[in-house]
C-alpha positions as CSV (number, residue, x, y, z in Angstrom):
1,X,87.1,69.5,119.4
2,X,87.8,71.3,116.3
3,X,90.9,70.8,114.0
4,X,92.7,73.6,111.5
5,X,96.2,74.2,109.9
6,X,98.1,76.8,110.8
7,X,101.4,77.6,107.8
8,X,103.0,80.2,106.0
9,X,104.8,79.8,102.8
10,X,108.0,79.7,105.1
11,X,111.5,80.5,103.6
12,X,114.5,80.0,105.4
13,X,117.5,80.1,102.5
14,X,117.5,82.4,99.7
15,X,117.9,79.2,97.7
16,X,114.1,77.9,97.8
17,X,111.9,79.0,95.0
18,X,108.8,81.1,96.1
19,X,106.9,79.0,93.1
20,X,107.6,75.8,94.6
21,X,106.5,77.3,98.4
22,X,103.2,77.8,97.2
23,X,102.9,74.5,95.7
24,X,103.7,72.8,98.7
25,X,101.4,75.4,100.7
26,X,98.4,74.3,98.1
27,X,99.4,70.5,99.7
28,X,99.2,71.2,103.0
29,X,96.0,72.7,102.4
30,X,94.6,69.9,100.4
31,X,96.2,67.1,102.8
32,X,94.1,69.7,105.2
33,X,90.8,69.5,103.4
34,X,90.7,66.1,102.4
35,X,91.5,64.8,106.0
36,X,88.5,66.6,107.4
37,X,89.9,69.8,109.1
38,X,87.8,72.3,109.1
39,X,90.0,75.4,108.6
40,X,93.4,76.7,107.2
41,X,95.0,80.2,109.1
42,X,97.7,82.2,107.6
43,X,99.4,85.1,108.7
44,X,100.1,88.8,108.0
45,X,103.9,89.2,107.5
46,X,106.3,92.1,105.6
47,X,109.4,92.1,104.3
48,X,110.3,88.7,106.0
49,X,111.1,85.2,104.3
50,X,110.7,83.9,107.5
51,X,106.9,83.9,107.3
52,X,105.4,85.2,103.6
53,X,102.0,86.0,103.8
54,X,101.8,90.5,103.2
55,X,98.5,90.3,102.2
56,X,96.6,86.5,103.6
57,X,93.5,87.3,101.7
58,X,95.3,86.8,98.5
59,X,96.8,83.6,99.6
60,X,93.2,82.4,101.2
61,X,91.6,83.1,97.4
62,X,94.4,80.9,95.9
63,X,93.6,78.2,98.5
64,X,90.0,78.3,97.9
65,X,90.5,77.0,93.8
66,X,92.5,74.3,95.8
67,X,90.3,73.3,98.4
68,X,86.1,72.5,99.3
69,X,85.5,72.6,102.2
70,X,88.0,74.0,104.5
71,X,87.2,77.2,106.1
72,X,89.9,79.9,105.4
73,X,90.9,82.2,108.0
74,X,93.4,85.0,108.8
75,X,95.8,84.1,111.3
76,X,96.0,87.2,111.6
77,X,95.4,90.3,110.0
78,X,97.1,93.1,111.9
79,X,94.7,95.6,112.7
80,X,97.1,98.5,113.3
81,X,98.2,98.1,109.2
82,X,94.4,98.8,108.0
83,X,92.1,101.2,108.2
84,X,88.8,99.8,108.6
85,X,86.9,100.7,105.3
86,X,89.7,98.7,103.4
87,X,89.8,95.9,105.5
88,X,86.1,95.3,105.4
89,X,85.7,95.8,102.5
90,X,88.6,93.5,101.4
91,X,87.2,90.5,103.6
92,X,84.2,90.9,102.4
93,X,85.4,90.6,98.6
94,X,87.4,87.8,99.6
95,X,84.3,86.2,101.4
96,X,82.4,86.3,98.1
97,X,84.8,84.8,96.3
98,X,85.5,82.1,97.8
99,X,81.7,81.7,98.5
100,X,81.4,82.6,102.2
101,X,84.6,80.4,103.6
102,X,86.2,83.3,105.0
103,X,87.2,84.0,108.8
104,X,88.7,86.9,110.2
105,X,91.3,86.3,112.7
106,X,92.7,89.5,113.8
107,X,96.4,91.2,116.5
108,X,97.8,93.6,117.7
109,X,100.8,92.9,115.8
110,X,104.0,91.4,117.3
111,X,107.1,92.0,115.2
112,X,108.8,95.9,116.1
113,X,110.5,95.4,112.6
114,X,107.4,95.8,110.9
115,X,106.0,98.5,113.2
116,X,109.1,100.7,112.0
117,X,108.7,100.3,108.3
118,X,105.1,100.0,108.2
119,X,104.0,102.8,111.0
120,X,106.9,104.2,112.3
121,X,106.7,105.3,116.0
122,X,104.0,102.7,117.1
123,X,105.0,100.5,119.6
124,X,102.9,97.5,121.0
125,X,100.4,99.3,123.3
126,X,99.2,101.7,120.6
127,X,98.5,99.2,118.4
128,X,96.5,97.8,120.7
129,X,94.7,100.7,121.2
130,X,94.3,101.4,117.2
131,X,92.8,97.8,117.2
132,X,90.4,98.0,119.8
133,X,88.6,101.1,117.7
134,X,88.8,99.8,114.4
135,X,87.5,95.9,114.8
136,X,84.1,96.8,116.7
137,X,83.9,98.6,113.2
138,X,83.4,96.0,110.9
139,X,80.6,94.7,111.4
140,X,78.7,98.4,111.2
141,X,80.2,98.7,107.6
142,X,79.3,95.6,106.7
143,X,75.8,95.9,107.5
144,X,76.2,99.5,106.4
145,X,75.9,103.3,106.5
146,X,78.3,103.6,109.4
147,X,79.7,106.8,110.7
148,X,82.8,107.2,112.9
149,X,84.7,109.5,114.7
150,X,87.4,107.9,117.0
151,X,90.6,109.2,118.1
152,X,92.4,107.3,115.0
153,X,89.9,107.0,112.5
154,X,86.8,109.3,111.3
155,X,85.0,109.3,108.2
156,X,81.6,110.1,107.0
157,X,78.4,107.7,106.7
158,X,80.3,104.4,105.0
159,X,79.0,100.9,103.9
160,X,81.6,98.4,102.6
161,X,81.4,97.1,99.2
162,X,81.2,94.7,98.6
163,X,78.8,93.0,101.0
164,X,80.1,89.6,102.9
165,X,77.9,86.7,101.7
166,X,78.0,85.4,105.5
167,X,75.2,86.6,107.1
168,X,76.8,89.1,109.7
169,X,79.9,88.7,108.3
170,X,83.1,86.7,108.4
171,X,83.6,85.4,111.7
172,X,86.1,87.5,113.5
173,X,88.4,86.0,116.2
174,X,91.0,88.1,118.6
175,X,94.3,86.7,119.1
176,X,94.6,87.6,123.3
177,X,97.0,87.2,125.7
178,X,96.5,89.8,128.8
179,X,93.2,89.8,130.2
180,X,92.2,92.9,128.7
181,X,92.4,91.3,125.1
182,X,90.1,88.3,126.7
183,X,88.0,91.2,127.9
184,X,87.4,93.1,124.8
185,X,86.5,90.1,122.8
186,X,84.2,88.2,124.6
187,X,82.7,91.8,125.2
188,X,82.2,92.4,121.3
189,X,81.4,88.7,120.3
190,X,84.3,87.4,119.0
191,X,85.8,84.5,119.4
192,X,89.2,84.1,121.3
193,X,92.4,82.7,119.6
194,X,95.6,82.3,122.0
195,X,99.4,81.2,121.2
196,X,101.4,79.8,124.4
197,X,104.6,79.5,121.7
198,X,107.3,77.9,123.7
199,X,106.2,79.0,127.5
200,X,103.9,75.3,127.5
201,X,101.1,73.6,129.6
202,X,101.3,76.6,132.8
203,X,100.7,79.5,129.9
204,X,98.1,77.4,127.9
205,X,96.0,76.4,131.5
206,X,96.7,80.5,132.4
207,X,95.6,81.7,129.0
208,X,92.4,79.7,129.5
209,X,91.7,81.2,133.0
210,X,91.2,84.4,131.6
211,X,89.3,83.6,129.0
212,X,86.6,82.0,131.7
213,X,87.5,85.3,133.7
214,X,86.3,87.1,130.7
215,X,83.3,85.4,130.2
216,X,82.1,85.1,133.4
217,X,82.5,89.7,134.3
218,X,80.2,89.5,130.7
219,X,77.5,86.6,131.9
220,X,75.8,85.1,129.0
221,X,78.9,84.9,126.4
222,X,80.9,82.5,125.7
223,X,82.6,82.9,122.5
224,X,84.3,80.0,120.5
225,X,88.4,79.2,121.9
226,X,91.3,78.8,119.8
227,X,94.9,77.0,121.0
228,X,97.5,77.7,118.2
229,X,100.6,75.2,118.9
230,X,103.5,74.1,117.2
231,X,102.6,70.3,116.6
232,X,104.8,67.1,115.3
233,X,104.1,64.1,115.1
234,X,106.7,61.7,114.7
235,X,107.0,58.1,113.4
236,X,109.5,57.2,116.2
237,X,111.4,58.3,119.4
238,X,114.2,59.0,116.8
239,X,112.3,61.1,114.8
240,X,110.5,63.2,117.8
241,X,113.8,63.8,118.8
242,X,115.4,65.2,115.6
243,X,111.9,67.4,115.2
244,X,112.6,69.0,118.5
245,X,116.0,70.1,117.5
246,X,114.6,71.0,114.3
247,X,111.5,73.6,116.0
248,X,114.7,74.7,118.6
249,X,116.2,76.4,116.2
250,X,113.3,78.1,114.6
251,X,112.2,79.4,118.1
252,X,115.9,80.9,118.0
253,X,115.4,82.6,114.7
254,X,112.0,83.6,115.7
255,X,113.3,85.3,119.0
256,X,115.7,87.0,116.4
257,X,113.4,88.8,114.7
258,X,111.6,89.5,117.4
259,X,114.2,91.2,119.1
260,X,114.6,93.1,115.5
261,X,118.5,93.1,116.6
262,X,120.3,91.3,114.1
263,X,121.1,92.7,110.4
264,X,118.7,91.5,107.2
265,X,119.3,91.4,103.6
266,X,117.2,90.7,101.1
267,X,114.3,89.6,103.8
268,X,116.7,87.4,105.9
269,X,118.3,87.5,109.1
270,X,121.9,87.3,109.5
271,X,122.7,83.3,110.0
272,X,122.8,82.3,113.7
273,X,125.9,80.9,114.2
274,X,126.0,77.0,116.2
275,X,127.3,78.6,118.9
276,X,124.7,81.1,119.3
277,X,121.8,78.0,118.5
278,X,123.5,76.2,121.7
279,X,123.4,79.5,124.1
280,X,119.7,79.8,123.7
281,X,118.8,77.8,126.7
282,X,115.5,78.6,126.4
283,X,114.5,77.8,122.7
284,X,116.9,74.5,123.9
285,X,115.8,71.0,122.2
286,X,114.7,69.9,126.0
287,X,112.5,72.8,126.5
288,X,110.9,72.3,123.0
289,X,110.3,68.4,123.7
290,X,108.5,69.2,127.1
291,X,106.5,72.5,126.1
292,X,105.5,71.9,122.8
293,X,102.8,69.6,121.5
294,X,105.6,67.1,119.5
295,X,105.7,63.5,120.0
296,X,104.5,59.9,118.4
297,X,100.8,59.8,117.8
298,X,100.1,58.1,121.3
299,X,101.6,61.0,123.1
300,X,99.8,64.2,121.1
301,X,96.7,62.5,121.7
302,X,97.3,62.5,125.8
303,X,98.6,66.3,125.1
304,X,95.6,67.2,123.3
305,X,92.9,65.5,125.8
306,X,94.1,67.8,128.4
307,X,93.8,70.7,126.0
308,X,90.1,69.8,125.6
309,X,89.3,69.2,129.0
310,X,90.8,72.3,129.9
311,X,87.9,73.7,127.5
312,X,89.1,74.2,124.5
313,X,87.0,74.4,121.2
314,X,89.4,74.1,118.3
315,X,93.2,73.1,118.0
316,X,95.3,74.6,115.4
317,X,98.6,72.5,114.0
318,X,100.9,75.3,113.2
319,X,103.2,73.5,110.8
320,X,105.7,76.4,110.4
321,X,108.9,74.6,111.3
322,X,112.5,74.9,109.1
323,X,111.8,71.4,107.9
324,X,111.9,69.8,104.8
325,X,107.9,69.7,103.4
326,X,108.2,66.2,103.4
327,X,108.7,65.9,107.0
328,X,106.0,68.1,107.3
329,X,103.6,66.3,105.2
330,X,104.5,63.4,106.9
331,X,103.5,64.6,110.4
332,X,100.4,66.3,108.7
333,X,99.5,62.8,107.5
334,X,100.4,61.5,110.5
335,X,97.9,63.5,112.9
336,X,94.9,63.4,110.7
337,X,95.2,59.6,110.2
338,X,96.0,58.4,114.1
339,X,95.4,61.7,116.5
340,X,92.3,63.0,114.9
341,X,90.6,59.6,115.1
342,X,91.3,59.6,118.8
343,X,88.9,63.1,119.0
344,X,85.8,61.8,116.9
């Protein structure tokens, strides 16, 4: 089984300095490459503190002067936001600069907030629908002189410029959840990537069985599997304990913004009150402890065995938490030097 990092440069009060996020980004990255992970994701996010990443190519370029060997993916572009001559030919920039380290992880899109200020009127099903025509793209313009007319997107005979330096291209990876996402990238080649969030070990076993589903209606393929998970790894009892509090309450800002409900100034959501933390039974502390991957390191490694016997290929640590970095580079440290090991 394969290791990565999953983070954003994460803010969650007006009073931390973007400067000092990306430094402590560049850390995680380098705790990353020096322990032997082979990849780093970050996302596609606008107008929100709560994950900053509007462009992830840029921040994958910064990483690279930062980093050797780690693999640098998006996690993930949303498809829906480019049309397919600029994103091709932006990940294939961004693969020659950083001298073919580049991976393409690529959604649908999640967050209705950003549908309406970004494409207003699109809701979830036709961005699925824009993605599904545009991906299958890339890899025509990169090899070049492709032509297309779709029901979003023609244009005349295009090649992308620059040219990848991976032969083929970037890898490209699909984040899926319904079958049909399975379906269409095992189809095409891609590899799969899939986020449970909170919903734990029944959703990450189901999310699997379509993937096999997938690739068993197109015999022959079987593309590389990703599990995304939130992941802590405690010193102590004590300390799991205070993380799962910690990752309860950034479940209940994240179902915030996904509900796109709540007033926002200056890219953040109105402050949840204690009151409204406690009501969330379902983002509860419990429900984190039991359904995420937290826990001391003898505990994530027993989580993470049945993840690879279920099939898995790579697991990514998504760090993105509310906590102080230290706590995070702590658990970072923490899994590299004691669960990884375990893996080898």
């Amino acid at each position: 089984m394969d290791f990565s990092l999953f983070a954003h440069m994460e803010r969650i009060t007006p009073d931390q300095n973007h400067v000092n996020l990306r430094e402590e980004l560049i850390q995680l990255a380098k705790i990353a490459d020096e322990g032997g992970m082979r990849a780093i994701w970050t996302g596609e996010h606008h107008g929100m503190d709560f994950t900053i990443a509007p462009n992830p190519f840029i921040s994958l370029v910064d990483l690279s002067y930062h980093t050797k060997n780690l693999r640098l993916g998006t996690g993930t572009i949303i498809a829906p936001f480019w049309h397919p001559i600029k994103l091709a030919g932006e990940a294939a920039a961004s693969d020659l600069i950083t001298g073919g380290r580049i991976e393409l992880g690529i959604a649908r899109g999640a967050y209705s907030y950003e549908y309406e200020r970004l494409v207003p009127g699109m809701d979830a099903l036709e961005a699925g629908k824009k993605m599904r025509e545009s991906i299958p793209l890339l890899r025509k313009l990169w090899s070049g002189d492709c032509e297309h007319s779709g029901k979003y997107y023609n244009f005349p005979k295009t090649s992308s410029a620059p040219k990848p330096l991976q032969k083929d291209g970037p890898p490209i990876w699909i984040a899926a959840r319904d079958i049909n996402s399975h379906k269409f990238g095992v189809e095409n080649g891609f590899n799969i990537q899939v986020t449970p969030l909170w919903m734990g070990n029944d959703e990450i076993e189901d999310l699997m069985k379509k993937f096999n589903e997938a690739c068993n209606d197109y015999k022959g393929k079987r593309p590389k599997i990703m599990l995304l998970h939130h992941t802590y790894v405690g010193s102590d009892e004590h300390d799991v304990h205070m993380a799962s509090k910690q990752l309860s309450k950034f479940y209940c800002y994240f179902g915030a913004w996904f509900q796109n409900k709540r007033p926002v100034n200056q890219g953040h959501i109105k402050t949840l009150s204690q009151d409204e933390l406690d009501a969330n039974e379902m983002m509860s502390p419990k429900n984190m402890d039991r359904n995420l991957t937290i826990g001391t390191s003898k505990s994530v490694i027993k989580q993470i065995k049945k993840f690879e016997d279920l099939g898995y290929d790579e697991y990514a640590f998504w760090i993105d938490s509310g906590m102080e970095f230290k706590k995070k580079k702590e658990s970072l440290e923490r899994f590299i030097n004691e669960v990884m090991p375990a893996f080898n």
